[in-house]
Structure formats: C-alpha cells, structure tokens
C-alpha positions in Angstrom: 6.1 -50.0 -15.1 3.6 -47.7 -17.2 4.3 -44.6 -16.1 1.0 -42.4 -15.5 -1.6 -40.6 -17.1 -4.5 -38.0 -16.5 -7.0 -40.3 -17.3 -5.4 -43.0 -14.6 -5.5 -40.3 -12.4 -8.6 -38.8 -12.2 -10.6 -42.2 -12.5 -8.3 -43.9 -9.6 -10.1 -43.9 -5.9 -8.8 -45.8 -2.6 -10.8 -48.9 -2.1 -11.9 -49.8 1.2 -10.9 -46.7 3.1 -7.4 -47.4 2.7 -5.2 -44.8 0.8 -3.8 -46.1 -3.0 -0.8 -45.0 -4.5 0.1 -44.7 -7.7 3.6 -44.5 -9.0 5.3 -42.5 -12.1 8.5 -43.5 -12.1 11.7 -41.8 -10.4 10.7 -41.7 -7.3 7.4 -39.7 -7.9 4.1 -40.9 -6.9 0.7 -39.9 -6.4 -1.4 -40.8 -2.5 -5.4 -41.0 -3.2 -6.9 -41.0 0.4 -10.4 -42.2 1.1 -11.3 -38.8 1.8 -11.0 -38.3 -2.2 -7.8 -36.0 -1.8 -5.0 -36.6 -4.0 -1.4 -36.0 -3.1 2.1 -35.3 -4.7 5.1 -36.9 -3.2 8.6 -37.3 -4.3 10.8 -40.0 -2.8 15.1 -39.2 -3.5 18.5 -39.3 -2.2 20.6 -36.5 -1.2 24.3 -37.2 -2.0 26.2 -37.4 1.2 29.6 -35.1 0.6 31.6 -38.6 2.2 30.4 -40.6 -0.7 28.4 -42.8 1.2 24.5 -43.8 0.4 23.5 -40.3 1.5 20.1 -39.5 3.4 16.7 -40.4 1.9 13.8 -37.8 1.6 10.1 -37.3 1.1 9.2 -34.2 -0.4 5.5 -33.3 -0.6 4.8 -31.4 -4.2 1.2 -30.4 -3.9 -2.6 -31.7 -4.4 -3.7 -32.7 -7.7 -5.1 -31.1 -9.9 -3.8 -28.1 -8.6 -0.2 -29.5 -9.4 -1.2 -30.8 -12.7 1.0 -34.6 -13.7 3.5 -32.0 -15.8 4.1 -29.8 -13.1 4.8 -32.7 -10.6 7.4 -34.2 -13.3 9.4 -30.8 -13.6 9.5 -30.2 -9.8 10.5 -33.3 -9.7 13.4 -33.4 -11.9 14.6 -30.1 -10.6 14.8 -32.0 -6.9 16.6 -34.6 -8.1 19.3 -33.1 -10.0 19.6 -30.7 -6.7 19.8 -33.9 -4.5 22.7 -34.9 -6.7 24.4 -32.2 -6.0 24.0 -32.2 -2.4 21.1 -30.2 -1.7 18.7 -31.0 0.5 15.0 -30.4 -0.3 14.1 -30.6 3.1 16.2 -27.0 4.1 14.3 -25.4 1.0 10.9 -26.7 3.6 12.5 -25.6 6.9 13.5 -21.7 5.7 9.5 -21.3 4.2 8.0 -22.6 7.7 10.7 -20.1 9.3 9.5 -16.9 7.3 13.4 -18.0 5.5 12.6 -18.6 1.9 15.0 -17.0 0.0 13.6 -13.9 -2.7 13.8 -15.0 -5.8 13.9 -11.4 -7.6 14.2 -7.8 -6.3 10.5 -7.1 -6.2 10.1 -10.3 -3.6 13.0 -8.9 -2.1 11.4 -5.5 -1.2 7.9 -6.9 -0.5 9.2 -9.4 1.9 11.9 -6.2 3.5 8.4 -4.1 4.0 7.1 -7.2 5.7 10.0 -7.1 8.1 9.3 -3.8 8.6 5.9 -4.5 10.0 6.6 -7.0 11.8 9.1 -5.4 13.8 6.9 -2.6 15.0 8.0 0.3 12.7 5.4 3.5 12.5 2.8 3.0 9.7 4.3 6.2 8.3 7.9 5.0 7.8 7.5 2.1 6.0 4.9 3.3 4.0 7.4 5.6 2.8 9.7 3.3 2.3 7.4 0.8 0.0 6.3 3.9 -2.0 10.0 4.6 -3.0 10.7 1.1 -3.4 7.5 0.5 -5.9 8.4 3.7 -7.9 12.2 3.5 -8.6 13.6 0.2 -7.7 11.0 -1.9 -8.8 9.8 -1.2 -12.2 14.1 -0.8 -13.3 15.5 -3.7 -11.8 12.2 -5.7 -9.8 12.7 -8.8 -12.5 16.3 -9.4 -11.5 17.2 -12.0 -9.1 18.9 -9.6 -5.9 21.9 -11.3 -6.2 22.3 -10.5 -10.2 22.2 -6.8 -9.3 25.7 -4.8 -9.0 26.7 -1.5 -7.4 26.3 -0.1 -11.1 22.8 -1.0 -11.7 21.6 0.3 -8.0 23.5 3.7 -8.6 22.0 4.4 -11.9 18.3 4.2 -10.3 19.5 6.7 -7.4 21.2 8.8 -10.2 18.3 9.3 -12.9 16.2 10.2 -9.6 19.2 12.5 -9.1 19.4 14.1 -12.8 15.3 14.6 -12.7 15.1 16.4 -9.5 18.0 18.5 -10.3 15.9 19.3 -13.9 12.9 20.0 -11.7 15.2 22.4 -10.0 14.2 20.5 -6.3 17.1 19.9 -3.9 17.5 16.1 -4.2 15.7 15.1 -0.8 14.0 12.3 -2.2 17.2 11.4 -4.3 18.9 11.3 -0.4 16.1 9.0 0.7 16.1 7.1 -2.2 19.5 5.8 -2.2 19.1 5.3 2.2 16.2 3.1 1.9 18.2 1.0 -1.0 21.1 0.8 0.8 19.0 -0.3 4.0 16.7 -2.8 1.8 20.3 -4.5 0.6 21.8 -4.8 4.2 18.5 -6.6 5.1 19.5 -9.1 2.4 23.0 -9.3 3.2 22.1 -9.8 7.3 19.3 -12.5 6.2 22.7 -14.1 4.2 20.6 -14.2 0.6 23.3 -12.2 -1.3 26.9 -13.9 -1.6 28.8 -10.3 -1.0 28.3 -7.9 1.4 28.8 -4.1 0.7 27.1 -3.8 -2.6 25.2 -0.7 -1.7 27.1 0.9 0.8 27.8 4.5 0.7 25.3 4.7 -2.5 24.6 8.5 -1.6 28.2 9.3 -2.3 26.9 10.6 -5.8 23.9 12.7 -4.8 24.0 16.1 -4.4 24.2 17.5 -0.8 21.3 18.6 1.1 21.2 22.2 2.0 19.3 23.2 5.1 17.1 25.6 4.9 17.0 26.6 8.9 18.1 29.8 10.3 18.6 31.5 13.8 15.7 33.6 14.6 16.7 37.1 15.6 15.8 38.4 19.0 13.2 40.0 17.8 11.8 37.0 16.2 12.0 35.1 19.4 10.0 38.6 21.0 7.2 38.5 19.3 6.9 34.4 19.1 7.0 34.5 22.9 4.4 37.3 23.1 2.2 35.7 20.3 2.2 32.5 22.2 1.2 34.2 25.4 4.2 33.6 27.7 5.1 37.0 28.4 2.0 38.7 29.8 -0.2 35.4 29.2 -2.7 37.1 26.6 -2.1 35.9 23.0 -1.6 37.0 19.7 -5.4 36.5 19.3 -6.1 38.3 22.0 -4.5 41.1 21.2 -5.2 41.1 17.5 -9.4 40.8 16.3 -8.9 40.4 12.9 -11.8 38.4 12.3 -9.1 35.2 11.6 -10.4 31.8 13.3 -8.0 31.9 16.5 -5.7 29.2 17.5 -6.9 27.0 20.6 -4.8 28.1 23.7 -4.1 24.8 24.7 -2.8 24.3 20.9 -0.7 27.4 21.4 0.2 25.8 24.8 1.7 23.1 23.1 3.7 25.0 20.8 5.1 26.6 23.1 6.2 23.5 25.3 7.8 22.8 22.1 9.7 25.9 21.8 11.0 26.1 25.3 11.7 22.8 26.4 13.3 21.3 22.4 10.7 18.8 22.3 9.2 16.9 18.6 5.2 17.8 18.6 4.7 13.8 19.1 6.5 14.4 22.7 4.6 17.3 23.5 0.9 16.2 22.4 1.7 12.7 24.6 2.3 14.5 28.2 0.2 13.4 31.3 -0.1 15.0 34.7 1.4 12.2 35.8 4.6 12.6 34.2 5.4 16.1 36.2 6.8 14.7 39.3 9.6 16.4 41.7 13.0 15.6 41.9 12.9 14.9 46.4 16.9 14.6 46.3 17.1 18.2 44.6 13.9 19.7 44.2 13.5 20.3 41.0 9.9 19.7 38.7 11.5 17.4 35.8 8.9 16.4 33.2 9.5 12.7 32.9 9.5 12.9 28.5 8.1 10.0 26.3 7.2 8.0 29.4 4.2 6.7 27.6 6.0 5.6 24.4 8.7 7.5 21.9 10.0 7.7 19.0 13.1 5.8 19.6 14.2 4.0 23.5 16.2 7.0 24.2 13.7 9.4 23.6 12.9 8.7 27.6 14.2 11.1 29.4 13.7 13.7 32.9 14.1 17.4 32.1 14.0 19.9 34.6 11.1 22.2 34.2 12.0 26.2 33.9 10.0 28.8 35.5 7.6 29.8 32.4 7.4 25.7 31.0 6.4 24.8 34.6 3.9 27.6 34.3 2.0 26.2 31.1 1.9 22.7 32.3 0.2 23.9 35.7 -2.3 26.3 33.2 -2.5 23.0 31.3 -3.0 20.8 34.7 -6.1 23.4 35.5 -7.9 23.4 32.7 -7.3 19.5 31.9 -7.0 17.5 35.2 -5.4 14.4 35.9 -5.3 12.8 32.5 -3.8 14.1 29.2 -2.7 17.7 29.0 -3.4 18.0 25.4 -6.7 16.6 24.4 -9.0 16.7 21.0 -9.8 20.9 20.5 -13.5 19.7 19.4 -14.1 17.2 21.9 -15.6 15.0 19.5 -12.4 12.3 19.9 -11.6 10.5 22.9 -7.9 10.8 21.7 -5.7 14.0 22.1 -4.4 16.7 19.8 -3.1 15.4 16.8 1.2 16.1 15.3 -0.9 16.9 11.7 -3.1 19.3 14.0 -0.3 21.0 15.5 2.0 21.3 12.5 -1.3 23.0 10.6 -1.6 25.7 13.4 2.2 26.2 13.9 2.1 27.0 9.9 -0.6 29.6 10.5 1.5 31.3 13.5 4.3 31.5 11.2 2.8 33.2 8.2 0.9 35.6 11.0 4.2 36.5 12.2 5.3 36.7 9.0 8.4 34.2 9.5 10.3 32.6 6.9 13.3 30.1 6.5 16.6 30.9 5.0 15.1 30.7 1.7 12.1 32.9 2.1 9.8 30.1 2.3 7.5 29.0 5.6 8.6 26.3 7.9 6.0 23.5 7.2 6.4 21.9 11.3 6.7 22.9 14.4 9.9 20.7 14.9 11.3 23.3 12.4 10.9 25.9 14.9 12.4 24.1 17.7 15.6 24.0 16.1 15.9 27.4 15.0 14.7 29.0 18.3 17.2 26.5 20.4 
C-alpha cells in the first residue's frame, strides 16, 4: 500500500457524509469527517509482560495540519517502540486529563509546583515569592535539565553562588536561607507526585548557608514606658496628643491596633480582622476571651480564645464605641469598604518607632509591627 502524501491529504474529503480514512502504514492513519476536520490516529499493541498478544490501543495524535504527516510519523514511531517495551500510551493520556503529566525539565517542574500552589489556596504573597526565587536562580542554571538529571551537587551550587554573592554584598544570607527552603520544598513536591526515581535529593540543602542572626532585642523597661504611654494606655492621651510637632498624627484606632498587638502577642493580620462579635464571655468562668482568627488565619491553629486583660479589654470596648457592631478596625479614610490594611499598619508602626527613637540589636528600625510583638513579650 502507497503510503501517504501531502498532496493526498489535503485534496481527500469524505464522500456522502460518511468519514474516509486514509492509511500510512504501521498502524497510522488519517479520519476526514464530513464536517471537513481531519484527524490523527495511531492503531498498536502494548506488549503484555506474560508474552501473550498484549492489549490493542488507539491513540489520537492531533488535527491536521496542525500535526503536519512528519510529525504524525515520529509520534508515531516513538509509541510504538514504547508499546514494545510495555508502555502503555493510554497512561501517558490518563496522567494529562488528571493534571499528572509528568515535567519534562526543571522549568516545567517549577511552573507546574507554583500551580499547585495556587490551587491549593496558598496567599498570593507566598507563592509569588516563591516563583520569583524559582525564575531567578533555579531556572536560568539548571531550568533545561530534565528534574530527574539534576543531583544534590548541581542544586547546592545554585543555593551556594546565592550564598558567596550575599556574603560579598556583605547582607546576612536571608534570601540564600529561602532560597535553598523553597528548592528543597519544590523537589519534595516532585518526589510526593513520584516524578523523581530517589527521594532525598535536596534534603537538608541549607546545611551550607550561613546562619541567620536575629536582630531582635528585649526592650528595656523604659522602652516598654514610653511605648505604652505613646500608644495611650496609660492615661489614654497619645503621643500626639501630647507632642504638636506639626507631624501628621497616627489614627487612634491605628494606634489602637498596635497596641492590641503589643499586649495580647498578636500578627497585624489577626489584629486588623477582629469583630465585635468575636468578644464573647466565658459563662463557666467569666472571663472576656477574644475568640482570635475566627474569621480566617494564617494557618488552622491560628484559632484560638484568649482571655482579655484589664487594659486589652479596655481598647476593644473604646474600639466597640467608636465602631459598632461590625469590624473594629476599618479603612482610616473611609473611602474603602474594607478595613485597615497589615501594609497600613506596618507603615505607622515604623513611624512610632523612629519617633521613639527605637532600634533593633543592630541599630537599625524594626520594619513590622510583628517585630515589636516579639521583643515586648
């Protein structure tokens, strides 16, 4: 039998609505459907491990001309030869309508690892970060490379020139720490998904980067003075109050917040999401708890009941007054419909802190106001 050409192809139609097919040869052939599409299937054999006749297949390749007659005859070959060996086209089909195709370099493998992330309902923020590590160090040195041609060696080099330049820049290796964490969590994505052939590769890849210091410090008693007198929970007149020095003053209820933060350990996310609602009493023991992250946190055991001391009961009711029954911490301007922002709050926490003229261990200005919770606890 002839086997086919271009010119056969594109001049063939199906004759009296029904469907003609052409044949190439080795099980290829080509459906022409009355509707003027043309299709690319593959007819073969998978060899059965007992020996036996084995199961036949049908393997769609793709339309024509998209999949030119070339194209069709190398996919097809490589199908063959696989079902000679024992492998079944028709798995390759089931893991790409599963989301299960396997990555066939490192740059898939991260683009398809960010994917997961989304899809599983991680913070915009996180794996944003994440993909811009991934696209700035990983990718460009080894994002050619098939995942499971990539050893220990190779992974630890890209953590390590990270390493060598921050410690040239004179920086203290954070990003060299995060590099290496987000690799290490990218590769044990592949190993759960079963696409690499060892487990372990890129466990304990930080063991080479330098050691992050931390740069918090216990504020003196003084320190902790004057922040509670600045924030007004002394004598309930503020630092603003007090001090006219033609600066643009802080927001109470921003101030409020900050200082919900401070007494009670809480990240600004917490703080900025409390409801009247959520301050309930304990009828068993009487106690005000503040039911924490009832409306959503950053991890499942971020929920939680704390009881309310005297001067943190006092700013939510202050907060209760002025705000009512919904939010306690809405949008300053009043332009929003939504409530203070974490970006807002960390801005005004950083102009507190150089007011008061506090710095961290190093002499620099903490840059959150989860900075402060920790060194004030």
């Amino acid at each position: 039998m002839p086997r086919l050409t271009d010119t056969t192809i594109r001049h063939t139609r199906a004759k009296d609505g029904v469907r003609t097919i052409l044949r190439d040869g080795g099980g290829l052939e080509l459906q022409v459907h009355p509707s003027g599409t043309k299709t690319w299937y593959l007819r073969c054999r998978v060899r059965a491990e007992s020996g036996g006749k084995g199961i036949q297949r049908r393997v769609a390749l793709g339309a024509y001309p998209a999949v030119s007659l070339s194209d069709a005859r190398l996919e097809a070959g490589r199908i063959v030869s696989e079902a000679r060996s024992g492998q079944d086209p028709k798995a390759a089909e089931t893991r790409a309508v599963l989301g299960l195709e396997k990555p066939r370099t490192v740059a898939d493998a991260a683009t398809l690892y960010i994917a997961h992330l989304k899809a599983v309902g991680r913070a915009e923020r996180y794996w944003k970060e994440r993909e811009r590590l991934l696209k700035l160090h990983l990718v460009p040195a080894l994002g050619k490379l098939a995942p499971a041609d990539v050893d220990r060696a190779m992974l630890s080099a890209v953590v390590d020139r990270e390493a060598r330049r921050q410690a040239k820049a004179k920086q203290k290796g954070v990003q060299t720490r995060r590099l290496g964490s987000v690799i290490t969590a990218l590769w044990r994505h592949l190993e759960d998904k079963g696409w690499l052939p060892t487990r372990g590769t890129a466990d304990r890849l930080l063991v080479s980067a330098a050691a992050e210091r931390s740069r918090d410090r216990i504020l003196s008693d003084g320190e902790l003075g004057k922040l509670a007198l600045a924030l007004g929970l002394l004598d309930g007149r503020t630092i603003y109050q007090r001090e006219a020095d033609g600066t643009r003053p802080i927001s109470r209820q921003t101030l409020d917040a900050m200082a919900l933060a401070l007494l009670l350990g809480l990240r600004a996310g917490e703080v900025l999401r409390i409801q009247a609602s959520d301050i309930q009493e304990d009828r068993e023991t009487g106690f005000i708890l503040l039911r924490v992250a009832a409306h959503g946190g950053k991890t499942a055991a971020a929920r939680r009941d704390l009881p309310l001391p005297p001067l943190a009961l006092r700013v939510l009711r202050h907060r209760q007054q002025a705000c009512g029954d919904g939010p306690l911490f809405p949008s300053p301007s009043g332009k929003t419909a939504g409530t203070l922002t974490v970006d807002g709050l960390a801005c005004a926490a950083r102009l507190l802190t150089d007011k008061l003229s506090h710095r961290d261990a190093e002499g620099r200005r903490w840059a959150h106001p989860h900075s402060r919770c920790r060194v004030a606890a």
